[in-house]
N, C-alpha and C positions, 0 to 999 in steps of 0.2 A: 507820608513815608511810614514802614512797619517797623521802623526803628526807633527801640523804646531805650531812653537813657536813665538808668536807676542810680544814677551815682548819688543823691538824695538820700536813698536806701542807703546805701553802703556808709554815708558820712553819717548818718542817725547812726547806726550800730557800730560805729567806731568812735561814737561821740565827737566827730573834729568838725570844724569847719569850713566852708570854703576860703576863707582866708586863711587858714591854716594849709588845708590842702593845696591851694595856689600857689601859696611858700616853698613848702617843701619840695612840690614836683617841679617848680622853675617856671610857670609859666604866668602870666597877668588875672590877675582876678577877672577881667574884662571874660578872656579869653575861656576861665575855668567857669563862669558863670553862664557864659552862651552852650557851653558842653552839658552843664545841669541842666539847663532848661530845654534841650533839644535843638538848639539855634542853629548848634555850627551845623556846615556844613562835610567837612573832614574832620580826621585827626591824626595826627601822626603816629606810625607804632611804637616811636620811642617815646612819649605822650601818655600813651595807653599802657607801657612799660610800668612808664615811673609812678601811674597813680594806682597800677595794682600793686609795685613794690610799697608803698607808702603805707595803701589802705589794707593791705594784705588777703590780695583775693585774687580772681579770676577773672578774665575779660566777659566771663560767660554771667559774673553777678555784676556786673557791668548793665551793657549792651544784652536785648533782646527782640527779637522779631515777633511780630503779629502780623499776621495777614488779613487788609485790610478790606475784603470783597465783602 
């Protein structure tokens, strides 16, 4: 898939953690660690909400596309 998940990026230059960020946004480490590594499959907008409210950013420093031809 061309969908690149930087949220690694975004935790380095906010200095937090993924157990921190797991915290705050409401959701299982399990579930915030399969999103870092590219695992999941979905994600919810209210999800994608709360970890830009949290990390203070845009979906767009988030989530990126590459096309992969």
């Amino acid at each position: 898939m061309g969908i690149i998940v930087n949220l690694d990026v975004m935790l380095a230059r906010r200095k937090m953690s993924v157990t921190e960020l797991s915290e705050r946004v409401g959701i299982t480490l399990s579930n915030m660690s399969n999103l870092k590594t590219g695992k999941a499959r979905a994600i919810r907008f209210s999800t994608l909400d709360a970890i830009c409210r949290v990390l203070d950013c845009q979906i767009g420093d988030l989530l990126e596309y590459r096309n992969e031809e």
